[in-house]
N, C-alpha and C positions, 0 to 999 in steps of 0.2 A: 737330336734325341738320343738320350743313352739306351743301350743295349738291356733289354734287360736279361736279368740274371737268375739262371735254374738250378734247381738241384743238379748233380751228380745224375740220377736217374731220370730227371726230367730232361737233364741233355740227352742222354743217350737214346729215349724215345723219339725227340725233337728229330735225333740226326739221323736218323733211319731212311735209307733207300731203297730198300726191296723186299716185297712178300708180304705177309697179310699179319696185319697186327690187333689186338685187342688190349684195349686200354682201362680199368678196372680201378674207377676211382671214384675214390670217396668225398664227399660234400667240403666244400673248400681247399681240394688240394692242387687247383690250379690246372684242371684237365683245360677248360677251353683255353687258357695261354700255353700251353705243352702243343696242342690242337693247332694253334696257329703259329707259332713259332718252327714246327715243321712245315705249315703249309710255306711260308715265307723260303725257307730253305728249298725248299723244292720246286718252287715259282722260279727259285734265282738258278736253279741248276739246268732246268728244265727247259725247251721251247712248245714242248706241248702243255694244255693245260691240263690246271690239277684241279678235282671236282671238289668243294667245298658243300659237304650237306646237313643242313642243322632242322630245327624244329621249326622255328620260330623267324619273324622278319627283324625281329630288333637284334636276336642273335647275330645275321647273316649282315648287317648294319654292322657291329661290332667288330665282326670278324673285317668286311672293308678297309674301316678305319684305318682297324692296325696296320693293317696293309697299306695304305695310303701313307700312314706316316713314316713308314719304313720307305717306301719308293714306290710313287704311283703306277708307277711302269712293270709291278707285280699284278697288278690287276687284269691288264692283259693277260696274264697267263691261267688265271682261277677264274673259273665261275660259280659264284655261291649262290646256293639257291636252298630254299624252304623245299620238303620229297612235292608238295603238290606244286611249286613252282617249276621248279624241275621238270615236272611230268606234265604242266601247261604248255613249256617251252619246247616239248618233245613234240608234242600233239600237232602246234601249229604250226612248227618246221615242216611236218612231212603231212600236213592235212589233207593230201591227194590220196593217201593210201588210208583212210580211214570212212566211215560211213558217211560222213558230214563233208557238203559243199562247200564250206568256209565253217572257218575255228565259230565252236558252238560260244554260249554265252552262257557263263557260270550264274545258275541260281544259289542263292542261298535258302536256309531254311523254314522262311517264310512261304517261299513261292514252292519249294517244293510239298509244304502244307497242302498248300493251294492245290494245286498240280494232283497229288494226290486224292483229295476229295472228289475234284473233278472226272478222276479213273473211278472210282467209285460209284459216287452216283450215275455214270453213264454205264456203270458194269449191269446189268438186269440182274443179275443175282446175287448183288450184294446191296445195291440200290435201298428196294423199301425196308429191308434191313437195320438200313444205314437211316434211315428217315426214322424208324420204331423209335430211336437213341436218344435220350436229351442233351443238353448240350456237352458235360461232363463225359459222358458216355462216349461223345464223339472226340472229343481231343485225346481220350485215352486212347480209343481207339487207331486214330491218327497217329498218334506218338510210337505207339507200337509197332505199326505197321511201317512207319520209316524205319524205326529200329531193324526192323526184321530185314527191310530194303537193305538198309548201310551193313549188315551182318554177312549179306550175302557175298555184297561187292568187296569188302574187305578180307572175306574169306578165299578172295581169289575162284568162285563160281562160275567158269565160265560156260556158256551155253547147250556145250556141247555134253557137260556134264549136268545142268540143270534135272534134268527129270529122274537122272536116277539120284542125285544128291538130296532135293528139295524133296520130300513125298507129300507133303501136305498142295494138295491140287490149287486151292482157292490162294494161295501164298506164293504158288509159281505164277498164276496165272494173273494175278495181282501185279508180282515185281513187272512181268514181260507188258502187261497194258500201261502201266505207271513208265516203263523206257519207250515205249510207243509214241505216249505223247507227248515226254520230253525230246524225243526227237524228232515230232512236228513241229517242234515251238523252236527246234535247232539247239536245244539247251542241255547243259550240262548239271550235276552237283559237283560238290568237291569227291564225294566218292569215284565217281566215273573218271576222272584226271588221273587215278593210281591206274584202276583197273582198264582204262581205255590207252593208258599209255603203255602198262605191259603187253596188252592183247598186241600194241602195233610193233613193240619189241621182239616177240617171240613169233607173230607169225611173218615179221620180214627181218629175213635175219643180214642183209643187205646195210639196213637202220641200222641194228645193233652192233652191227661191226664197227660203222662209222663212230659209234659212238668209244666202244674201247677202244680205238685207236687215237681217237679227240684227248680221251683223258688218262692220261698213264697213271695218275697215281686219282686213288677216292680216296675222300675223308669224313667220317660221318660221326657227328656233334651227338651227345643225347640218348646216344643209342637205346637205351631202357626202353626206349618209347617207342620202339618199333613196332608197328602191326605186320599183320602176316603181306596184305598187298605192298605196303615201302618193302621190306624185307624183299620181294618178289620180283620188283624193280628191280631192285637194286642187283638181284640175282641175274634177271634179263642183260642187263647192263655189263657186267663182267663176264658171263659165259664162262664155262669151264676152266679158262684158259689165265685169264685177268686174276691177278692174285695180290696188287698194290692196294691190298684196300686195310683201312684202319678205323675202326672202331671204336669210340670211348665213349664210357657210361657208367653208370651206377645204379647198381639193381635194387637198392635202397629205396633211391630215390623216381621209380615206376609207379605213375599215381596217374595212368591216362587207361586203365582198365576199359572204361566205357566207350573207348575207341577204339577197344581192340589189342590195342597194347598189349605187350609184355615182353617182358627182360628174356625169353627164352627163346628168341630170334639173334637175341647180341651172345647171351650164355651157351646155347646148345648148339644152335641152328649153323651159326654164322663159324663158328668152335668146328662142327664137321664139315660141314663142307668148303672151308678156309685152312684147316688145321693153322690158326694164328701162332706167333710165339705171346704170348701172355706176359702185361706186367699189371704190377697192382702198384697204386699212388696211393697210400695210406694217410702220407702227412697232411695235416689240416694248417692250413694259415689263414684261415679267413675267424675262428669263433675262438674266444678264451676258454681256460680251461672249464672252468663251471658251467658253462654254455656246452661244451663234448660232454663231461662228466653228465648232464642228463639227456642229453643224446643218448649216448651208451644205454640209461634204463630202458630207453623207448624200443631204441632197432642195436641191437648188442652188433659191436663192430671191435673185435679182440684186436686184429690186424691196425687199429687204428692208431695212432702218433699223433699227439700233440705237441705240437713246437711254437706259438707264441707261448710268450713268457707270462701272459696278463691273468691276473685269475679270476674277473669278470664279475660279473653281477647275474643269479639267476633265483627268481622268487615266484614264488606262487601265492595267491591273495582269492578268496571267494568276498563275494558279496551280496546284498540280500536281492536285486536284482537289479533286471539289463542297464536299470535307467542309474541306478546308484554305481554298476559298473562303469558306464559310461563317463559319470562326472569325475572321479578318481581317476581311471585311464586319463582324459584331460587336464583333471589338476596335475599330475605325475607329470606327462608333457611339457604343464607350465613349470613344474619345478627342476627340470633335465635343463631347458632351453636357457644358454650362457653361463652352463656351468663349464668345468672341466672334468674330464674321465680320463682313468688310467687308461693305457695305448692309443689314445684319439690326442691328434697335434687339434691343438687351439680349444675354442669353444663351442660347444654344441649348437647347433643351428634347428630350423623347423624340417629340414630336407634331410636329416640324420636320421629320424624316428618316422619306424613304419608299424599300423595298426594290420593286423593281419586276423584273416578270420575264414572260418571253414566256407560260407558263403557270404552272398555281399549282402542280404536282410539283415544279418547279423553287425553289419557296419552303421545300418543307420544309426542308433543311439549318438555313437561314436562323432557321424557327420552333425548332427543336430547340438551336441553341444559345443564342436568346433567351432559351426555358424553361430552361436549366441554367444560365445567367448570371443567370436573375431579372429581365430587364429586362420593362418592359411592352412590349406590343405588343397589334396590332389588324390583323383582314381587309379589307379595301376592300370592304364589300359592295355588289349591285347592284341591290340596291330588290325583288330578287323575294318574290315570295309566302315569306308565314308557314310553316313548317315546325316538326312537335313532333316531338320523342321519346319523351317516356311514354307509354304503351300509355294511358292513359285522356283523356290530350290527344287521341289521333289516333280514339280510337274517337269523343270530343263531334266534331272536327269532319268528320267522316263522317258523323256520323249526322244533322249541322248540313246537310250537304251533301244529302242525302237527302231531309230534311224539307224545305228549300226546291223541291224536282227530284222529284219520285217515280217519274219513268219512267227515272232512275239505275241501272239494275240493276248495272252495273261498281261502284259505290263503295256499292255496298250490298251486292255478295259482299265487298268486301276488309273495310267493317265487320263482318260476319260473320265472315269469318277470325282476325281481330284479337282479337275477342270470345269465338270458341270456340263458334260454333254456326254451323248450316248448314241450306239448304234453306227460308228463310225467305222469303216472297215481300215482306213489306212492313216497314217498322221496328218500326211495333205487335209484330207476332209476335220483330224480333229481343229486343223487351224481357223480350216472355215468357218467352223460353227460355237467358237470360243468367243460368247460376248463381253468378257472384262479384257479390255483392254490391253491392260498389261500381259496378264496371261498370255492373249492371243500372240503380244510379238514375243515371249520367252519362246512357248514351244518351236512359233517360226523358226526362230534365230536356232534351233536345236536341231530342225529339221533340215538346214542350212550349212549346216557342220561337213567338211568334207570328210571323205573317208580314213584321212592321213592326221587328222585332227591338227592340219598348218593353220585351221582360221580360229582354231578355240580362242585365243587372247583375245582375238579383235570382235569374235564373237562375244564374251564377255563383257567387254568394253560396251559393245551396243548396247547390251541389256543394261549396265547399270547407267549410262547415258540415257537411258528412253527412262528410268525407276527415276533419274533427277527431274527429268522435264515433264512428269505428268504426277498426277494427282489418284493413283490407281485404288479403287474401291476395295480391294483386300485388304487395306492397309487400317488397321483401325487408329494407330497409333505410331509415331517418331520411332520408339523402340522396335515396333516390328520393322518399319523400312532399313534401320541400322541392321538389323539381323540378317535381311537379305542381303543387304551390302558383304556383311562379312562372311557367310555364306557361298556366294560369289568368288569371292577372293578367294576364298580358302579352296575354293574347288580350281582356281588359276594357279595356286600353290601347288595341289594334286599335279595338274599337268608337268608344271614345271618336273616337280619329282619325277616325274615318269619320263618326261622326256630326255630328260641327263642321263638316265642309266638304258639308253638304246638308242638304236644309229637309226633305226626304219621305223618310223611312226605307225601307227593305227590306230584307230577311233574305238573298235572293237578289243583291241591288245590295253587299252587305257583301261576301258571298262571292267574286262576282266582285271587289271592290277586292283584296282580298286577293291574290286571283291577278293583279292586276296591279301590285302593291307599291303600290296607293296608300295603304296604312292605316300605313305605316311611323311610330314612337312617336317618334323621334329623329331630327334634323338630323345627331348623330355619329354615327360606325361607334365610336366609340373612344376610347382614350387612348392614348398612347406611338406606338411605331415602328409605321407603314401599312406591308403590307404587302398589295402587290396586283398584279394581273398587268396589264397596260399597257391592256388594253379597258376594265379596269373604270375604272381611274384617266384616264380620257378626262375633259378638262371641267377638271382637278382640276389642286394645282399640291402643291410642296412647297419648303425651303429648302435641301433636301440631300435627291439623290436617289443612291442605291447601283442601278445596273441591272447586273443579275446573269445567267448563265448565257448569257453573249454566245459563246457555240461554234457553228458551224457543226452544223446538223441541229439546234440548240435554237433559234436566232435568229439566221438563219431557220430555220423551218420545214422538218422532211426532206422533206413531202411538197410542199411550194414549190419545194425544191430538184430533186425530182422533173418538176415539171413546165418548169424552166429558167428562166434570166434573165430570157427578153423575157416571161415569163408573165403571168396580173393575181396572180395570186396570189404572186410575190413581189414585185412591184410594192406587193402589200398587206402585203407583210412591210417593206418601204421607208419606209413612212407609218408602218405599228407603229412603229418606230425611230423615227420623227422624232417622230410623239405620245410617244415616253418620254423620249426627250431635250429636249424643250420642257416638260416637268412641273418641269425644275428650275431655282429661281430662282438660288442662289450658286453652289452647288457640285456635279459631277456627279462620280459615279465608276464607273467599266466595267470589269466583270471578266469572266474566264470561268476554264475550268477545262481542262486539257490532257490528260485523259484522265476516262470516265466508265466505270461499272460497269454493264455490258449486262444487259437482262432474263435472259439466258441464263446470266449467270455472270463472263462476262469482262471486263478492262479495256479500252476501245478510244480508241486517239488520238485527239483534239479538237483541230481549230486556229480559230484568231481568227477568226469571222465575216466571210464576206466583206461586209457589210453596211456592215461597221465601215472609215471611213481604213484604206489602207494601213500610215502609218506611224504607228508608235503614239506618243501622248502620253502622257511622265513626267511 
């Protein structure tokens, strides 16, 4: 494999060995290769490891790679990890010094739905409250009140400061019943993984030492997107003393506001209490000129360099609407696909051209006329947790979830419900009393699983071995039986993944990967035309990007536009924009749509995003 080749200043960062750096770069200027081309130097110099920390799991995938291709035997010395994988990995190393008898079980935000309601109505003072509500009434209500949860714990809250922090009595008294009975059920969210792994950082300082001496140098991907708890880790982590830590990001591109985020843990925070030496990566190589040229209108970048030579394609088009939008975005597709374009070797393929949009409703037109034209396409997925559809996929892993967790009782009524029986206090009994057949031997066979997950395969093997020899009454049809098959498989795929990247198995360490998308099978989402809403495709680039449903109250944001211009939150619709117009390397094309069809029935005018130049580009 050849070397590859940096600037002048992207060496000089690359070759750095000591003291705390902050790296200030701009959308295509090659920060994650600068990122890993010093981790590589440093793996090779080093016999301690060096902490690799990014966003994202396809990130932390990417980073591997290159590492593998250069000499697998770098790997040994780096552990890359996502901040909440990181802080999973903390937790269950040292689970004796934390409140929980074994590593809790990550819910996601369904169950924490759940979970919550549950505090509620069993609260007597919020209860017939909560009952007066219709149904609207109560999701909002829900919604809110997570919010308010995950504000706290990302605030870095800790208990000791709760009452004089929180004054609202029924909001403290809420968060503190809603951890109660997550910690009956043994369970965790993703919030608790920051703040439960700082709490075990700062009050055993024993842990944290081990840890700065594990990792002599840290390196963290993204930084923009730091919240105040990663930030605080991270702090826990190095201690006063640890100062090899490096930093790159782009304050431009900070568009995770609603988790807390903000560029002013990498810009101020990190700035005093690091005193970094500072560079800035201006040069762009990733988009042609015309492509930066309306950059520049959106998020003004003076410091910016443009160094390909190409001068691109960048247009803007209205039409009268989503649906008329949609068939033009696809004709335009047919008319790209086996051409040739200036700075792209060869000819344009389906896997070139990505449709990008503020959310994914905005996509459907887009997928629906893909479908009646027959072209391929693909979702930009986000690395999260495994999700089944067939009734006997979702009962194995429930009852997968059970058998590792037994004080579960939420995912052991919902296996119950799924299954058709009720009133069961443990999974033995849901076995007993499971009349379909099939059913009964999945859960068995799940309940059967050892704790190191060495029988999963042969586990698997049974279930689809008993699915060949019997005639199971779920099955309405051939198609559903293939689905469980693949189904199956895909979850024996899961394991595999998980088991290659760790030496010590667990049935419960699998589950949680799961829920945090590290068991993903695949490097692709896909084949053909990407089709993704602008968060997901953060990171990501294409040669032809179509960004769609550029109307005012879609991009941006109505309730951005609610809150006003100087807000952060359209400030974070600002950066949205510029993260989806820096995704495209030759050619860009901006549409929207001049009138849309209201949840209510009617048509309503739509004008050009104020986001967007004034004057439009033909």
């Amino acid at each position: 494999m050849c070397k590859i080749k940096l600037s002048p200043k992207q060496q000089e960062i690359a070759s750095l060995t000591d003291g705390a750096v902050l790296v200030r770069a701009s959308a295509g200027s090659g920060k994650t290769r600068v990122l890993v081309e010093r981790i590589k130097m440093l793996a090779g110099m080093t016999k301690r490891k060096v902490l690799a920390i990014t966003f994202t799991n396809k990130a932390c995938e990417e980073i591997r790679t290159r590492l593998a291709e250069v000499d697998e035997n770098l790997l040994e010395h780096v552990f890359v990890a996502t901040f909440h994988g990181l802080c999973e990995s903390i937790i269950e190393s040292h689970i004796a010094v934390t409140r929980f008898v074994t590593m809790p079980q990550i819910f996601a935000d369904d169950d924490r739905k759940k979970i919550l309601e549950e505090t509620i109505t069993e609260t007597p003072s919020l209860s017939q409250w909560y009952r007066g509500l219709n149904d609207k009434e109560r999701r909002e209500t829900l919604y809110r009140a997570l919010d308010n949860i995950s504000l706290i714990k990302r605030s870095v809250i800790l208990d000791e400061e709760l009452y004089n922090v929180i004054k609202d009595e029924q909001m403290r008294n809420l968060y503190l019943s809603y951890r109660e009975q997550m910690d009956s059920l043994n369970a965790i969210d993703f919030d608790d993984l920051l703040l439960n792994a700082y709490q075990l950082l700062i009050h055993n300082p024993r842990i944290a030492d081990l840890y700065r001496r594990s990792f002599t140098y840290i390196c963290v991907d993204e930084a923009q997107d730091l919240n105040k708890a990663q930030y605080m880790v991270l702090r826990a982590i190095t201690g006063g003393e640890h100062k090899n830590v490096m930093l790159v990001g782009d304050t431009k591109q900070s568009i995770y506001a609603f988790n807390g985020s903000s560029s002013k843990y990498m810009d101020d925070w990190f700035v005093k209490d690091y005193n970094p030496t500072v560079y800035n990566l201006n040069e762009n190589y990733r988009s042609a000129k015309a492509i930066l040229d309306y950059a520049q209108k959106v998020v003004h970048d003076e410091t910016l360099d443009v160094t390909l030579p190409y001068t691109g394609v960048c247009k803007e088009y209205a039409y009268d609407t989503p649906c008329e939008e949609a068939q033009e975005v696809v004709s335009g597709i047919k008319s790209l696909v086996g051409t040739e374009i200036e700075g792209y070797d060869g000819k344009l393929n389906y896997s070139d051209i990505a449709v990008l949009a503020r959310n994914k409703f905005v996509l459907g037109k887009i997928e629906e006329q893909l479908k009646s034209s027959s072209l391929p396409y693909h979702y930009k997925t986000t690395g999260a947790g495994l999700e089944f559809a067939s009734t006997a996929a979702k009962a194995f892993d429930l009852a997968m979830v059970v058998r590792t967790n037994p004080y579960d009782r939420l995912h052991l009524d919902m296996l119950q419900s799924i299954v058709g029986v009720s009133h069961c206090k443990s999974l033995e009994q849901v076995v007993e009393n499971i009349s379909d057949a099939f059913l009964k031997e999945v859960v068995r066979q799940a309940s059967l699983l050892k704790d190191d997950g060495s029988n999963m395969y042969q586990t698997v093997k049974s279930i689809l071995n008993t699915l060949k020899a019997s005639n199971a009454s779920e099955f309405k049809s051939t198609d559903e039986v293939l689905a469980v098959f693949d189904e199956f498989e895909l979850l024996k795929h899961h394991w595999s993944s998980y088991a290659k990247s760790v030496t010590n198995y667990s049935l419960s360490a699998f589950r949680n990967a799961m829920s945090l998308g590290q068991t993903s099978v695949t490097s692709s989402d896909g084949e053909g035309v990407t089709l993704s809403t602008v968060h997901t495709m953060k990171g990501q680039q294409a040669v032809v990007v179509f960004l769609v449903g550029m109307d005012e109250g879609t991009f941006p944001d109505y309730r951005a536009i609610k809150k006003g211009n100087n807000s952060i939150e359209m400030q974070q619709e600002k950066n949205n924009l510029y993260v989806a117009i820096t995704r495209a390397q030759r050619h860009l094309y901006i549409c929207y749509p001049q009138k849309r069809k209201m949840p209510w029935g009617d048509w309503s005018p739509r004008k050009k995003s104020s986001l967007l130049p004034k004057q439009t580009i033909v």
